[in-house]
VOSE-168729 format. One line per 8 residues: number of its first residue (from 1); their letters; for each residue x, y, z of N, C-alpha, C, O. Coordinates in steps of 0.05 Angstrom, whole numbers. Example, Ala and Ser with C-alpha at 12.3 -4.5 7.8 and 13.67 -1.06 7.14 Angstrom:
2
1 = AS = 264/-114/156/246/-90/156/264/-66/156/285/-66/169 | 257/-45/142/273/-21/143/258/1/157/268/23/161 .
REM end
This chain:
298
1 = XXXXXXXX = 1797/3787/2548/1778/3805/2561/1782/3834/2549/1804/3843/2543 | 1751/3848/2548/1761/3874/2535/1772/3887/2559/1763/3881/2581 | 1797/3910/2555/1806/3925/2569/1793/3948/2574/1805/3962/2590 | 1776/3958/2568/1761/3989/2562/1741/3992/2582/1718/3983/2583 | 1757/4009/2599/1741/4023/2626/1717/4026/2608/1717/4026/2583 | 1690/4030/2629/1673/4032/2630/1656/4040/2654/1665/4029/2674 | 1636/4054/2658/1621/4063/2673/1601/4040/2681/1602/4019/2668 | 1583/4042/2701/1563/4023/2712/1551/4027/2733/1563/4043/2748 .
9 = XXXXXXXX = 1519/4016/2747/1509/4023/2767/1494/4006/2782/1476/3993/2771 | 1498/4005/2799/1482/3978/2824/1470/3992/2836/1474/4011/2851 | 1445/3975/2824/1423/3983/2857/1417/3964/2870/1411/3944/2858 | 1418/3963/2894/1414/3942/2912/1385/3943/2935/1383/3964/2948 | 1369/3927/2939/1348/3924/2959/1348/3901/2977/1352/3879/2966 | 1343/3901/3001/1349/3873/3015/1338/3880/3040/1331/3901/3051 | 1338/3860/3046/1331/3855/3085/1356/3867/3097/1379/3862/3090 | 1349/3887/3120/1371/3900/3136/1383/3878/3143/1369/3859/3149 .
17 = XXXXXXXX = 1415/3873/3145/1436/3856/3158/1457/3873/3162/1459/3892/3146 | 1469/3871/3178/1506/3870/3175/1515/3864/3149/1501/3855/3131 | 1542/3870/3147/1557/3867/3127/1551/3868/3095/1563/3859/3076 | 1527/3882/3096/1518/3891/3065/1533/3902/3054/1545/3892/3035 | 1537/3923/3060/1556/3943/3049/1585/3937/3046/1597/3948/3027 | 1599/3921/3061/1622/3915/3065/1632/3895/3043/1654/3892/3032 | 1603/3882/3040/1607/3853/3013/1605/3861/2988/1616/3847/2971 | 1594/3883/2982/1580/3899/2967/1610/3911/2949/1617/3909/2925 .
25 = XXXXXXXX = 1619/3921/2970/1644/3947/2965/1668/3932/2956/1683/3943/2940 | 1674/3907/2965/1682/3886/2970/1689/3873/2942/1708/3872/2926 | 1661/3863/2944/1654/3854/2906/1666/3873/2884/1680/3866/2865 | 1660/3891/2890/1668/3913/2860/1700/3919/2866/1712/3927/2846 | 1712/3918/2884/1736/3923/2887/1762/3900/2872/1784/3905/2862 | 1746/3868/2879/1762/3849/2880/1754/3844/2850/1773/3834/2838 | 1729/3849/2833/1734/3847/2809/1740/3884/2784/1732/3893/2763 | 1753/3889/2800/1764/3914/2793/1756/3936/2783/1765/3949/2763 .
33 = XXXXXXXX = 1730/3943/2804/1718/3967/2801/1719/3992/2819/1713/3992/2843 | 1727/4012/2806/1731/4032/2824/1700/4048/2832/1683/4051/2815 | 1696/4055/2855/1669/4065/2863/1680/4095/2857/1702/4104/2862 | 1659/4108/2845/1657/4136/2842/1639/4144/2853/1646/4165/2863 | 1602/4138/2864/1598/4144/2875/1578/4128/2900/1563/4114/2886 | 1573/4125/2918/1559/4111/2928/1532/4132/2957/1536/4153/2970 | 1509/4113/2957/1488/4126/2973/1479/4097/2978/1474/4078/2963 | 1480/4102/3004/1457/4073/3019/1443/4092/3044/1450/4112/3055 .
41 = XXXXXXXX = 1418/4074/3045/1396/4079/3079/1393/4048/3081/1390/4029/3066 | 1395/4054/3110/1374/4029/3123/1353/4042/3135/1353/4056/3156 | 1332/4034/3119/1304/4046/3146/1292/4023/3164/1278/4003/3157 | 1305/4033/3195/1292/4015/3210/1256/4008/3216/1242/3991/3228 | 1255/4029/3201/1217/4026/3203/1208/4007/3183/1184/4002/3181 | 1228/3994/3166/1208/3974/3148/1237/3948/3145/1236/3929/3130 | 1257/3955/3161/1274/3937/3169/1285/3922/3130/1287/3899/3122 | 1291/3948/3116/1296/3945/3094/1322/3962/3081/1323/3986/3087 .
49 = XXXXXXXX = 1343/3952/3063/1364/3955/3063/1361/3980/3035/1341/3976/3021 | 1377/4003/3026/1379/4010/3003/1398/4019/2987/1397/4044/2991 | 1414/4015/2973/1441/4025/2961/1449/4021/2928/1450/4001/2913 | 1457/4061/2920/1462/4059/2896/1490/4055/2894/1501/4057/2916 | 1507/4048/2872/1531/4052/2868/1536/4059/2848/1530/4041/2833 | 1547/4081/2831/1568/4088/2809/1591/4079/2804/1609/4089/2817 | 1597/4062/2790/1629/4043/2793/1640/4056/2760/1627/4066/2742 | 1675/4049/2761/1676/4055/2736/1704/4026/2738/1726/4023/2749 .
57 = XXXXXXXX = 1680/4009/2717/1705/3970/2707/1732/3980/2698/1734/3980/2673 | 1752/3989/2710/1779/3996/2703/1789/3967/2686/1801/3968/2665 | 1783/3940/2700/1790/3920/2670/1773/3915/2654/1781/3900/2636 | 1753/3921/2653/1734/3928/2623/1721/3893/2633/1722/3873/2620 | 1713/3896/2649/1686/3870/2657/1670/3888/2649/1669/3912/2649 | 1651/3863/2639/1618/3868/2621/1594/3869/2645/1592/3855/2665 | 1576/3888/2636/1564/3885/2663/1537/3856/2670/1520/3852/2688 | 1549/3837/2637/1533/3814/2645/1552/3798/2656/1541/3780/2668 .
65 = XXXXXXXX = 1586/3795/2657/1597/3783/2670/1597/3793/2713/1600/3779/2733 | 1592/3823/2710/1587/3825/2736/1563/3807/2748/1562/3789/2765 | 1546/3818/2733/1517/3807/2742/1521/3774/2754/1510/3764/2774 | 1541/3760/2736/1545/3727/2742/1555/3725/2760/1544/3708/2773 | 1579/3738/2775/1594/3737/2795/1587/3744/2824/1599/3739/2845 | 1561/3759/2817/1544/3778/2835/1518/3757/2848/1501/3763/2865 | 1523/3733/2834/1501/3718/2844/1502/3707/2863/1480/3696/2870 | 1526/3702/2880/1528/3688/2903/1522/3708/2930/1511/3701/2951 .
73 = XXXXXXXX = 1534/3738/2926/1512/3756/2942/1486/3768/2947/1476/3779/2966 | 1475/3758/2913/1443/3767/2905/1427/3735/2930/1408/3741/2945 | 1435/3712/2929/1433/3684/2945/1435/3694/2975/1414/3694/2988 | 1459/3701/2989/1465/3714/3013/1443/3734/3032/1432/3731/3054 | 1441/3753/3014/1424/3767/3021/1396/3778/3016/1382/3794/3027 | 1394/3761/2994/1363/3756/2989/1356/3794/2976/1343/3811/2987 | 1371/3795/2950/1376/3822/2940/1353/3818/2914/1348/3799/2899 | 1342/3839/2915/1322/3853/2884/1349/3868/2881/1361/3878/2900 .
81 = XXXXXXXX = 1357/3867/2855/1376/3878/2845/1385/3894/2818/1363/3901/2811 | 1395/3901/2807/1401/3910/2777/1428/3926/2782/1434/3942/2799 | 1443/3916/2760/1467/3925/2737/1448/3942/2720/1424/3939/2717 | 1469/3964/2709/1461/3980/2678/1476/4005/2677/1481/4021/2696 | 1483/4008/2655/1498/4026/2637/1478/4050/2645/1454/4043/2642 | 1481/4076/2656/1472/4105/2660/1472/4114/2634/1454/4130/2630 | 1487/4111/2614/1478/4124/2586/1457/4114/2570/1448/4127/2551 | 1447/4091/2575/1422/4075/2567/1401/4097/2565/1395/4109/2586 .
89 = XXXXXXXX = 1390/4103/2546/1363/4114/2540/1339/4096/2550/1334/4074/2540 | 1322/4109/2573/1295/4088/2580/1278/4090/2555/1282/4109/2540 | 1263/4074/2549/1245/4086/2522/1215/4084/2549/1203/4068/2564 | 1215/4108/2543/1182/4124/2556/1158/4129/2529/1162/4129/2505 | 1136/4133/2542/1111/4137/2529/1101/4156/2551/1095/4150/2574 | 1099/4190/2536/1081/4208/2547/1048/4205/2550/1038/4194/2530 | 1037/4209/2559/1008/4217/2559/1004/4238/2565/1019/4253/2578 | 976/4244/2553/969/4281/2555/942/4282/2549/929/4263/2539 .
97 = XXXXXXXX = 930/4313/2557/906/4315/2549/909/4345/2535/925/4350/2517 | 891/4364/2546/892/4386/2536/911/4411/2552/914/4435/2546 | 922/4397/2570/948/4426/2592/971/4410/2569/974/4386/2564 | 988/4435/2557/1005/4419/2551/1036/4425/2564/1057/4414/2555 | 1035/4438/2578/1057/4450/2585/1080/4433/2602/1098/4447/2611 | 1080/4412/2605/1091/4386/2621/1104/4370/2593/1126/4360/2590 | 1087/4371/2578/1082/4362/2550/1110/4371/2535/1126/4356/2524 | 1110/4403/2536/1128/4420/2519/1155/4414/2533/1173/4400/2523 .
105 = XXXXXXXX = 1156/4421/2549/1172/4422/2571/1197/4399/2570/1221/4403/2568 | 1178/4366/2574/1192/4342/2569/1208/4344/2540/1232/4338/2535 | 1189/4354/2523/1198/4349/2491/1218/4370/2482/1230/4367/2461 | 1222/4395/2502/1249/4412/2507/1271/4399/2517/1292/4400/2504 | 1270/4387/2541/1292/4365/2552/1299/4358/2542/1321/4368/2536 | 1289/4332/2525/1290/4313/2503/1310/4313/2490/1329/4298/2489 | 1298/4339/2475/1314/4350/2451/1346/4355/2451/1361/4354/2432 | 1354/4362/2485/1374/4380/2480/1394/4350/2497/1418/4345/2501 .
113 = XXXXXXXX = 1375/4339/2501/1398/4323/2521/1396/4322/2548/1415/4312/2561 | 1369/4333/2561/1376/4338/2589/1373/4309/2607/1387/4300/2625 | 1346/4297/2593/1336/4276/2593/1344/4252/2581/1341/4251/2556 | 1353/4232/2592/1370/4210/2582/1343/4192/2569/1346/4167/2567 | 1326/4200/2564/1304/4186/2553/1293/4178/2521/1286/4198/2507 | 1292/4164/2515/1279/4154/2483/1241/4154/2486/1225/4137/2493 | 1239/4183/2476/1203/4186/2475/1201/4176/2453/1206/4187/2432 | 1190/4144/2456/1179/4129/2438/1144/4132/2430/1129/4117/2418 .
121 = XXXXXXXX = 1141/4147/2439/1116/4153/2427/1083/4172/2448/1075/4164/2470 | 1076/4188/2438/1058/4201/2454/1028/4199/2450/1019/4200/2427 | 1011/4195/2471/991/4179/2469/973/4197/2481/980/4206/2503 | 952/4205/2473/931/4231/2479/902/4228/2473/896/4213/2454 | 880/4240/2489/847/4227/2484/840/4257/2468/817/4266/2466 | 863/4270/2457/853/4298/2444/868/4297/2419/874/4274/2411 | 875/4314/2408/883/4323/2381/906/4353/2378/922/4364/2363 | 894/4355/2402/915/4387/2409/941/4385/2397/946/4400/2378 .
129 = XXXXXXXX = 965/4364/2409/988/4370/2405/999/4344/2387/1020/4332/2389 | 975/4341/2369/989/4325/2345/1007/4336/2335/1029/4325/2337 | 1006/4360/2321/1025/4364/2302/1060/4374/2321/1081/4361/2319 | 1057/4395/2334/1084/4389/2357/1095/4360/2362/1118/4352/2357 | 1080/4350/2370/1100/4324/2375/1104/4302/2345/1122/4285/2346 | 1087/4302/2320/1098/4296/2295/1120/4319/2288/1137/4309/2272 | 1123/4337/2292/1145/4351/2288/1168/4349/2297/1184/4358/2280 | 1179/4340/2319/1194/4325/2334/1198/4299/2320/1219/4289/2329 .
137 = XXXXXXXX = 1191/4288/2307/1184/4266/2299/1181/4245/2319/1203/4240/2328 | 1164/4233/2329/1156/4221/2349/1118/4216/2340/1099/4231/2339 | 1121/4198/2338/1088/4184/2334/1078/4189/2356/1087/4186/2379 | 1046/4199/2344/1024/4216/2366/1007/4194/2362/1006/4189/2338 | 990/4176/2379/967/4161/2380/944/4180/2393/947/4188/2416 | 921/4186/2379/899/4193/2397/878/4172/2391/869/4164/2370 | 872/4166/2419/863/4150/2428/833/4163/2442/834/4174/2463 | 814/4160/2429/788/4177/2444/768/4153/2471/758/4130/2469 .
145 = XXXXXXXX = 770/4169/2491/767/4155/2519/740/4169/2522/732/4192/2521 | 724/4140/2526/698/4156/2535/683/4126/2556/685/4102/2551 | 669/4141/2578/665/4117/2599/647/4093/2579/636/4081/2598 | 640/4082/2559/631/4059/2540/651/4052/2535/649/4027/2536 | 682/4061/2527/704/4047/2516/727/4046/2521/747/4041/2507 | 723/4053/2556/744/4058/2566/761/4036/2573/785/4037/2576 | 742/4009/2575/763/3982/2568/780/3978/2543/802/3968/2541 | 767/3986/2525/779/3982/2491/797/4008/2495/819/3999/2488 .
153 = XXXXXXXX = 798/4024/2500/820/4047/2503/836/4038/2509/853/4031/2492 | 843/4032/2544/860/4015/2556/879/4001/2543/903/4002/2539 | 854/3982/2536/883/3964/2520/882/3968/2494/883/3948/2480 | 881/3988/2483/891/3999/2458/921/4016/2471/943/4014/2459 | 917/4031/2497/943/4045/2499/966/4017/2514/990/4014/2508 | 957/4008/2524/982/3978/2527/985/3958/2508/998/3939/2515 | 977/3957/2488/989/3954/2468/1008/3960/2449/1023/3946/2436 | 1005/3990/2451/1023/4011/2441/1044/4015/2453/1064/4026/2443 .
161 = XXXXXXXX = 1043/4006/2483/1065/4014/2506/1083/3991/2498/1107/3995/2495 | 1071/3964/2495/1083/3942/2496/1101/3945/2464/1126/3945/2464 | 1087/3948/2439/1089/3952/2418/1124/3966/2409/1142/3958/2395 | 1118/3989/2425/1148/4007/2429/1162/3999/2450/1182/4014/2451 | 1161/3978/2474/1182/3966/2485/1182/3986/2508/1202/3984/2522 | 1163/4006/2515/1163/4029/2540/1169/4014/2556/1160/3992/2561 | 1194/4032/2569/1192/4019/2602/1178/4031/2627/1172/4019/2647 | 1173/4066/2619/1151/4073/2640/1135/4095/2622/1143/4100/2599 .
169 = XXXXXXXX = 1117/4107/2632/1088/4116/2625/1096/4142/2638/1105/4139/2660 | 1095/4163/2630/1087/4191/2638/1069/4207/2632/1067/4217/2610 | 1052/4210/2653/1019/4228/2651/1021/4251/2650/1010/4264/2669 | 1033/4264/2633/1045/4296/2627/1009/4313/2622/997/4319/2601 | 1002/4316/2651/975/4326/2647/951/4300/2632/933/4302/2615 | 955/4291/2640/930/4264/2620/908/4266/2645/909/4260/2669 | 887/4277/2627/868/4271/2657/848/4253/2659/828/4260/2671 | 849/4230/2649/845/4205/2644/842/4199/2669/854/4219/2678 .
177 = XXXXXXXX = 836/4186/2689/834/4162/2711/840/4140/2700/826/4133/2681 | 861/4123/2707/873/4093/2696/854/4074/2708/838/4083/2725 | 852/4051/2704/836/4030/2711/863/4021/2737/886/4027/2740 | 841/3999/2753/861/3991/2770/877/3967/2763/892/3954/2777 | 867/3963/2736/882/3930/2717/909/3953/2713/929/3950/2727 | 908/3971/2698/928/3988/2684/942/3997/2700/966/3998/2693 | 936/4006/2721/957/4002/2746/975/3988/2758/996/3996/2768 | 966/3963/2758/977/3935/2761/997/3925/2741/1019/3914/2742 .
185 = XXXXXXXX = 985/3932/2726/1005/3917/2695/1033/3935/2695/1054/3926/2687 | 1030/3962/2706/1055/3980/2703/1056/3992/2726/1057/4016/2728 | 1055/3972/2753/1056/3977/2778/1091/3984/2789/1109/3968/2791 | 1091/4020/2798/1124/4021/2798/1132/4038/2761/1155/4046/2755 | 1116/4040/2749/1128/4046/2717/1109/4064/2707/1109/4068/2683 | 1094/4075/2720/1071/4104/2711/1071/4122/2733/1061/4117/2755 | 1087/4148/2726/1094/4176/2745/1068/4192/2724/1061/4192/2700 | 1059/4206/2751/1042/4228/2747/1056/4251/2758/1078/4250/2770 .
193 = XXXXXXXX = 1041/4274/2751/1039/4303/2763/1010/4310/2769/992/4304/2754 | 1008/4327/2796/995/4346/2792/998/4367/2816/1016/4365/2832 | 978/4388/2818/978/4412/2835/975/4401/2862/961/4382/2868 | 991/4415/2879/977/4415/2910/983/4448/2925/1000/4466/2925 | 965/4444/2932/958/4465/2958/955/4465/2984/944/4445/2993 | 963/4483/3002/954/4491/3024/935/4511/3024/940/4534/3018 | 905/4502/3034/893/4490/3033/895/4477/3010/909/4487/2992 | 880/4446/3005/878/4437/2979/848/4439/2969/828/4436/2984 .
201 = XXXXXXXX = 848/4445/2936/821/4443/2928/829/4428/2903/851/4425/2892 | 801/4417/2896/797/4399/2878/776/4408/2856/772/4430/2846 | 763/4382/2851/742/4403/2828/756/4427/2804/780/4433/2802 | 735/4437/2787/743/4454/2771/751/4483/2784/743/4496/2803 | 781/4486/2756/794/4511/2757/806/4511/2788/802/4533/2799 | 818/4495/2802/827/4498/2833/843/4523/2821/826/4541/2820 | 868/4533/2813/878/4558/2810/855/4579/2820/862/4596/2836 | 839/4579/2816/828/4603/2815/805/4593/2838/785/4608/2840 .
209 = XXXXXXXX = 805/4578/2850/801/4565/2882/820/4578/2898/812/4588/2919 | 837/4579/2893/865/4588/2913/862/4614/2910/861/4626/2931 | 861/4630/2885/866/4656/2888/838/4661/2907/837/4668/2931 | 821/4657/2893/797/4666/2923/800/4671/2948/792/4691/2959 | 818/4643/2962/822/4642/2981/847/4652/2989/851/4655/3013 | 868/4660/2971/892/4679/2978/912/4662/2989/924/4666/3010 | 917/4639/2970/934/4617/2981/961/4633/2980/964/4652/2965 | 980/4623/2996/1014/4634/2991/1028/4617/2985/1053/4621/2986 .
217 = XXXXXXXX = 1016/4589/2974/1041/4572/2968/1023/4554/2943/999/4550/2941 | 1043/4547/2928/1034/4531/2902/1048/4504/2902/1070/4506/2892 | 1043/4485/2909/1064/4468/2893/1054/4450/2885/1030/4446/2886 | 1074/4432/2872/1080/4410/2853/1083/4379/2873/1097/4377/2892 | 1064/4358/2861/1072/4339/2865/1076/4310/2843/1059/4308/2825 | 1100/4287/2843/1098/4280/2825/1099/4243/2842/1115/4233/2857 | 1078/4235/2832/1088/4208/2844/1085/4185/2818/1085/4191/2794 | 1081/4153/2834/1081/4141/2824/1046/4129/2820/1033/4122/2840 .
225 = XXXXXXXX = 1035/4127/2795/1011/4116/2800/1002/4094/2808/1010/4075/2794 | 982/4088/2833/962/4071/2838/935/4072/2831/924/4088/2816 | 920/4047/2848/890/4046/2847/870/4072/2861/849/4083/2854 | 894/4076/2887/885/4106/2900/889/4135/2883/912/4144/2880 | 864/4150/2871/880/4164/2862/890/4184/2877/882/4196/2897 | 916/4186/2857/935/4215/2876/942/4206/2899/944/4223/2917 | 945/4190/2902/955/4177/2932/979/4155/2930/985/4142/2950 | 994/4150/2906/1010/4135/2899/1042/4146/2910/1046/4170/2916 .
233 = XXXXXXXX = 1064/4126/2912/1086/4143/2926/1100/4170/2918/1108/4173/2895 | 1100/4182/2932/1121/4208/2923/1147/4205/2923/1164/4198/2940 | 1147/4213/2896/1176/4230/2875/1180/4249/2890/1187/4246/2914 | 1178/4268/2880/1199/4291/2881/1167/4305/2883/1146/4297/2873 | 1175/4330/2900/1146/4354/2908/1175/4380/2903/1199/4376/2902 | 1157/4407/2903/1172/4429/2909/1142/4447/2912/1119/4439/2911 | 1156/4481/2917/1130/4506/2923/1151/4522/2910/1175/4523/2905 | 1125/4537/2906/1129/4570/2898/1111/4593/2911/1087/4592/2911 .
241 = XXXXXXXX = 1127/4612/2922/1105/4628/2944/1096/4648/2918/1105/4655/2896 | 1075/4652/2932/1053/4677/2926/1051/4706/2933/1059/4716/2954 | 1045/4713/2921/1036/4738/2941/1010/4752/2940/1000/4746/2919 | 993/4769/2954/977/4788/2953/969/4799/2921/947/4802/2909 | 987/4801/2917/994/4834/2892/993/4804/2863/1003/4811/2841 | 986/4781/2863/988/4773/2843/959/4763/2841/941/4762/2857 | 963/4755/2808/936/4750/2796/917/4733/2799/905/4741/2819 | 903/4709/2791/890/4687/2778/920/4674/2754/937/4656/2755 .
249 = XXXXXXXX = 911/4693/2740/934/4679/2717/963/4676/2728/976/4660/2714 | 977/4686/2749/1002/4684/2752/995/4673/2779/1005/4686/2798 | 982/4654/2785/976/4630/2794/981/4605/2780/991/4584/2785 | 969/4618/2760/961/4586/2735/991/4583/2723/1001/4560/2720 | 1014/4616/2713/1028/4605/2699/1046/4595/2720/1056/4573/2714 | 1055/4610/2750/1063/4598/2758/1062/4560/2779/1079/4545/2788 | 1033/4558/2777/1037/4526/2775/1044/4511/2760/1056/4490/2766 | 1033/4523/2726/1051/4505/2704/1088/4503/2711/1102/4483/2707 .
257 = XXXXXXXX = 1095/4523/2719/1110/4528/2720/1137/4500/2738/1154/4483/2732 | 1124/4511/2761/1129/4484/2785/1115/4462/2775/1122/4444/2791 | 1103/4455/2762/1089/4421/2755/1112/4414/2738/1127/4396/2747 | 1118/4428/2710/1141/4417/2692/1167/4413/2704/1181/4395/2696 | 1174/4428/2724/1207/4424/2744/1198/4397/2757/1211/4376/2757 | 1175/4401/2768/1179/4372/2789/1176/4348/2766/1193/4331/2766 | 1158/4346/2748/1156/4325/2730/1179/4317/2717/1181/4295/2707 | 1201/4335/2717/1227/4324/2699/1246/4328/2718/1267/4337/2709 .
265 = XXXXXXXX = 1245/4322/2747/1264/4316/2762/1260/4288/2771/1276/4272/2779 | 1225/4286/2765/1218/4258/2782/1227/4232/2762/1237/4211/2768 | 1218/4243/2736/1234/4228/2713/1263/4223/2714/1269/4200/2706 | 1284/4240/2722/1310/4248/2725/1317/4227/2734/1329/4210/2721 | 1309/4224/2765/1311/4208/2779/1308/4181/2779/1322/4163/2789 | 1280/4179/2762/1279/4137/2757/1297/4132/2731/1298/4107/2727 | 1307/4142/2717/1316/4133/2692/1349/4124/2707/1364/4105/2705 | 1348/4152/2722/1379/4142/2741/1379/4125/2758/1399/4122/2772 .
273 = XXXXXXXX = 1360/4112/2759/1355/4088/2783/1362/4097/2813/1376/4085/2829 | 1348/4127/2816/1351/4136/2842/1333/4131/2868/1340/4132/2892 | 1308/4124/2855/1286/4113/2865/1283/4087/2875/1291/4069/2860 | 1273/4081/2898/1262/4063/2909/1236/4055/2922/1230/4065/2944 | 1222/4038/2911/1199/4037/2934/1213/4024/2956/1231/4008/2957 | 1190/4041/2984/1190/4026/3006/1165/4026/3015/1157/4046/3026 | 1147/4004/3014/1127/4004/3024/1107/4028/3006/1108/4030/2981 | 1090/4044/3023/1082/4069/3011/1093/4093/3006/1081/4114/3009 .
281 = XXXXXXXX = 1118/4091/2998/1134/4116/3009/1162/4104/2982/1165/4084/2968 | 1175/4129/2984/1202/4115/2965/1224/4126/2978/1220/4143/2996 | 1251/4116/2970/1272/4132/2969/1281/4139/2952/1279/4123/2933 | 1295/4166/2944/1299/4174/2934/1330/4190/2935/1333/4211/2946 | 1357/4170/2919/1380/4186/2928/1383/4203/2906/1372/4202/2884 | 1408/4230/2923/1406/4249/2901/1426/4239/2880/1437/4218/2882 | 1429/4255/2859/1437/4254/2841/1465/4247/2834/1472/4271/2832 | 1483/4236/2829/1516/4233/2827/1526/4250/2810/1516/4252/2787 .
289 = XXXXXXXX = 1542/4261/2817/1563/4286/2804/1564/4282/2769/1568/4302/2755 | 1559/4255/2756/1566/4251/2732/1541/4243/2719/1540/4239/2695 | 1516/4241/2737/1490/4248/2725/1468/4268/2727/1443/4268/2723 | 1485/4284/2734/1469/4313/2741/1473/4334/2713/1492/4345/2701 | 1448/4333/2712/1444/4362/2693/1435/4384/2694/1413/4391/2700 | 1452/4396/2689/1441/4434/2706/1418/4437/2687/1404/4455/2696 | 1403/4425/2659/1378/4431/2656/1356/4417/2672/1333/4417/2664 | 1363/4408/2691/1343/4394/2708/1339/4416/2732/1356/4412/2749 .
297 = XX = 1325/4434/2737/1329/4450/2758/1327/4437/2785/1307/4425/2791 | 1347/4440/2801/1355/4423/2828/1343/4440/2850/1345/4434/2874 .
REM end
C-alpha cells in the first residue's frame, strides 16, 4: 500500500437517522483517516441528513479503495454520496453575452489560482469578448441564438459542453433563456447571476429603475438554473447600500460590482462540494480552513 498521506472529502446525503454521524466518523477513523474538518445539518423540515468531511489518509488509502469499503454504509443508510480529491480542477464552460464583467472577473480568478477550476471553453451569442478570452488561451464558441434556431443552438452548445467533458455551466451574464430540455440535461450543474432589488424591477436598464426610485440596497443573486426563470435554488446572495448623493452609473458599477463577488463565491462553493440541494432550497456549508481563498471575497 502507498504510504503517502493524502487529503480527501465526503459528502454525504441521506434520510435523517441516528447514528449517521457516529458511523461516518467511525469509518474514516478505523481505516485511518484523520478528520480535519467536518459540517453536518439535519433539516427536520424535509427529514433529510447533510455532511461534509475534510479527512487527511495518514496510511495513504486511495480514495477508490475508500469508496469500496464505504459501501456497506452507502447500503445502511441509503446515502447519495461522493469521495474526491479538493485539488481536482472542475472543468466548467462560461457563457456570456454582452455585460462582461462576471466574464473578466472569473478569467482574473482563474488566472491567479483563486478558482480551483479548468475554463474549458467559453461560449457566447456575440463576438464581444472573443479576443480576451483567445488571449487567455481558452477557445471562444459564438454561437448566434435567434428564436428560429434556438433548438439548433442548444444543442450546438451541449455538444460542446459534452465535447470538453464540462461538469457545470456558468451564465456569466448570458442573457439567453435556456430551454426547459437544457435545464434538465444539466439539472444541479448551471449557476446563474443576476441583480436583485428592493423594490425589484425588471424590464430594460432596471439600474436606472432603481435610481428613479432611490433604491438603498443593490444586491446580487446567484443560483442554480431551472425551468422557472430566476427562481432556481439559491447560492450565495449579498448587498451593497446606496446612498442619496450617488449616481445612475455608480449604481451600475456598483452592481457589477456585487454580481462578480457573488458569482465566484457561488462557484467557490460547488467545486468544493459545499452545496447541497434540498428540495427548493440548498445547503450551503462554509468554507474549510484549507479551502479558503482570501481572493474569494467572504
Amino acid at each position: 500500500m502507498n504510504k503517502t498521506a493524502h487529503n480527501g472529502v465526503l459528502r454525504v446525503t441521506c434520510p435523517s437517522v441516528r447514528g449517521v454521524t457516529a458511523d461516518i466518523t467511525a469509518f474514516l477513523s478505523r481505516l485511518g483517516c484523520n478528520i480535519r474538518d467536518s459540517a453536518q445539518f439535519d433539516d427536520e423540515s424535509t427529514q433529510h441528513y447533510f455532511m461534509r468531511i475534510t479527512f487527511r489518509s495518514e496510511e495513504g488509502r486511495s480514495l477508490q479503495e475508500l469508496e469500496e469499503a464505504f459501501a456497506p454504509l452507502v447500503a445502511k443508510y441509503k446515502m447519495d454520496h461522493a469521495f474526491f480529491d479538493e485539488r481536482t480542477q472542475r472543468k466548467v464552460i462560461l457563457m456570456v453575452s454582452r455585460f462582461g464583467h462576471c466574464l473578466n472577473d472569473l478569467l482574473y480568478r482563474w488566472k491567479i489560482g483563486a478558482l480551483p477550476i479548468d475554463i474549458v471553453g467559453v461560449i457566447s451569442n456575440h463576438l464581444d469578448f472573443q479576443k480576451v478570452v483567445e488571449d487567455h488561451g481558452i477557445a471562444y464558441h459564438h454561437i448566434r441564438v435567434t428564436p428560429q434556431n434556438k433548438a439548433e443552438a442548444e444543442a450546438e452548445q451541449m455538444r460542446i459542453v459534452r465535447a470538453a467533458g464540462a461538469e457545470l455551466i456558468v451564465l456569466a451574464r448570458y442573457m439567453q433563456i435556456l430551454s426547459d430540455e437544457m435545464c434538465q440535461q444539466m439539472s444541479g450543474r448551471i449557476i446563474n447571476i443576476h441583480h436583485s432589488f428592493l423594490p425589484s424591477f425588471k424590464g430594460g436598464n432596471p439600474y436606472r429603475q432603481a435610481f428613479d426610485r432611490g433604491v438603498k440596497l443593490i444586491g446580487a443573486t446567484s443560483h442554480f438554473v431551472t425551468a422557472d426563470l430566476d427562481e432556481g435554488p439559491i447560492i450565495e446572495q449579498d448587498i451593497v447600500r446606496i446612498t442619496h448623493a450617488q449616481s445612475a452609473d455608480d449604481y451600475v458599477a456598483l452592481g457589477r460590482d456585487v454580481e462578480s463577488q457573488v458569482l465566484a463565491r457561488a462557484i467557490h462553493a460547488y467545486v468544493h462540494g459545499r452545496v447541497f440541494m434540498n428540495d427548493n432550497k440548498t445547503i450551503v456549508f462554509p468554507p474549510s480552513p484549507d479551502s479558503y481563498s482570501a481572493e474569494v471575497p467572504g
